[in-house]
C-alpha positions in Angstrom: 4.7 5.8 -36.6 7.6 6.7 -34.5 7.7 3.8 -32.1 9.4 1.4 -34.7 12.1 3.2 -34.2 11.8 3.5 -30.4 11.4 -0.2 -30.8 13.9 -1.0 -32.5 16.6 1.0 -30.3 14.9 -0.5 -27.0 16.0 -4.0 -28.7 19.4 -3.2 -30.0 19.9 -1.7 -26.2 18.8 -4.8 -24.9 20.7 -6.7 -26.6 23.4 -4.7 -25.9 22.6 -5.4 -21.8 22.1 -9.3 -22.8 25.8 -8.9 -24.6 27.4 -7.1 -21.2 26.3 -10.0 -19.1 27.8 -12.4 -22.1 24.6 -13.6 -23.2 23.8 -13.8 -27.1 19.8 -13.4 -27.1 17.3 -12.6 -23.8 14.0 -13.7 -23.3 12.4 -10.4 -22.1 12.3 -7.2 -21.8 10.2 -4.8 -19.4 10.0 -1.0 -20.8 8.5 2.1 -18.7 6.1 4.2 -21.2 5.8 7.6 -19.7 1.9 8.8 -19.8 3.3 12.6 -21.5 5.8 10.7 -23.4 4.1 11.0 -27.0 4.6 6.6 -27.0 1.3 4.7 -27.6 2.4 1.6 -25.2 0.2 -0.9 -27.4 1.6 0.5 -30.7 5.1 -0.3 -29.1 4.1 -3.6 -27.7 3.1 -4.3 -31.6 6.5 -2.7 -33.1 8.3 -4.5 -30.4 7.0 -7.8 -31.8 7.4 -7.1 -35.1 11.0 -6.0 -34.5 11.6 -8.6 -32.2 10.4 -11.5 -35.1 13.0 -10.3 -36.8 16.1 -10.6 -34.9 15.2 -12.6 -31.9 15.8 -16.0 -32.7 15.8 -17.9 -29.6 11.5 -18.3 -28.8 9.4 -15.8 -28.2 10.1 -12.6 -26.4 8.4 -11.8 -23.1 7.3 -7.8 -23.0 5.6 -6.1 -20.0 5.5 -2.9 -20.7 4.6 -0.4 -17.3 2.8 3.2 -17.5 4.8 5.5 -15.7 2.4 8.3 -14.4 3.3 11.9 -15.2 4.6 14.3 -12.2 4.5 17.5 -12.7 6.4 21.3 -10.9 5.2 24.4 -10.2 7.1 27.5 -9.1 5.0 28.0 -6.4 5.5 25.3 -5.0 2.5 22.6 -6.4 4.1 19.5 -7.2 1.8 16.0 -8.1 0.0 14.8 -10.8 -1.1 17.1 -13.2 -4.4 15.2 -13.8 -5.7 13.7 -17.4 -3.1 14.3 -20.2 -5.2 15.0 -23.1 -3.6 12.7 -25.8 -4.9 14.8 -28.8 -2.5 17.9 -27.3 0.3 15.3 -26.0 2.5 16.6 -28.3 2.2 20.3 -26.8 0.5 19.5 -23.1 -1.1 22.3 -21.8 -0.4 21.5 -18.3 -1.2 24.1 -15.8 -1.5 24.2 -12.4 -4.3 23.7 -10.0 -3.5 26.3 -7.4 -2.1 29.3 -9.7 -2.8 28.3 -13.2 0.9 28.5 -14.3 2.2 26.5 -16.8 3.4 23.1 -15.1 7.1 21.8 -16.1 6.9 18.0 -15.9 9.7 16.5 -14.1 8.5 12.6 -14.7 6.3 10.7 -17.1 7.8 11.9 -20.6 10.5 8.9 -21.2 10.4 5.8 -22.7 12.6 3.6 -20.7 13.9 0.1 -20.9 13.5 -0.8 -17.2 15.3 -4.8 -17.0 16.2 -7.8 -19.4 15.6 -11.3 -18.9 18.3 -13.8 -19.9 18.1 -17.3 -20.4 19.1 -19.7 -18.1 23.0 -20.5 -17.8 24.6 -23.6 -18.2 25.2 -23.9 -14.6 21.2 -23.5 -14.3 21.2 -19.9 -13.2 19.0 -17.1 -14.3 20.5 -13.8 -14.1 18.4 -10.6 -14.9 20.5 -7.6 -16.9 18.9 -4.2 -16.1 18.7 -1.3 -18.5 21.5 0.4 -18.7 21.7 4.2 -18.6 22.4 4.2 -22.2 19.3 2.4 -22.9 16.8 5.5 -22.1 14.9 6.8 -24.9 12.8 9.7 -25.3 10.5 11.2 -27.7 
């Protein structure tokens, strides 16, 4: 199950965020699951818990996690949603398009991305939001 792993490097990058903003933990995390991105989004909502038990110390850890619908190219000229991805070819998607039946080349929809981090309140009672940084992009 490759999502642990995505898991785990969507944590140490948020922490890593919560770090940059001098924070030493974060509350939540909101991740962008491609629909062609090979990540089962409740498999990774599970692995992000079971991750986050472990290292996340300060409560419990707010995750949204967003579906990020697939765009797809053509060469001539199509562009949109390809339509249904079928998840049992996910990992080679036919995609082809609707106008000249050529292989589509997707151009959205295949990343696993951490999208922003919450932190916890500040001393001074404010409650700054970290986003993703670049570095924190992970795709399968």
């Amino acid at each position: 199950m490759h999502e642990f792993s995505i898991a785990t490097q969507v944590l140490d990058a948020a922490r890593e965020a919560a770090a940059d903003h001098g924070a030493d933990t974060f509350e939540g995390i909101t991740v962008s699951v491609g629909e062609a991105s090979h990540v089962n989004p409740d498999q990774l909502e599970t692995c992000l818990e079971a991750a986050a038990d472990s290292t996340i110390t300060d409560g419990d850890l707010t995750i949204d996690i967003e579906t990020e619908p697939a765009y797809a190219e053509c060469a001539c000229g199509w562009s949109g949603e390809p339509g249904e991805i079928d998840r049992a070819l996910a990992y080679a998607p036919n995609l082809t398009c609707p106008e000249c039946d050529a292989r589509l080349e997707l151009q959205a929809g295949n990343e696993c991305r951490l999208m922003s981090v919450t932190l916890p309140e500040t001393d001074d009672g404010s409650d700054p939001d970290a986003a993703g940084s670049p570095d924190a992009n992970t795709t399968d």
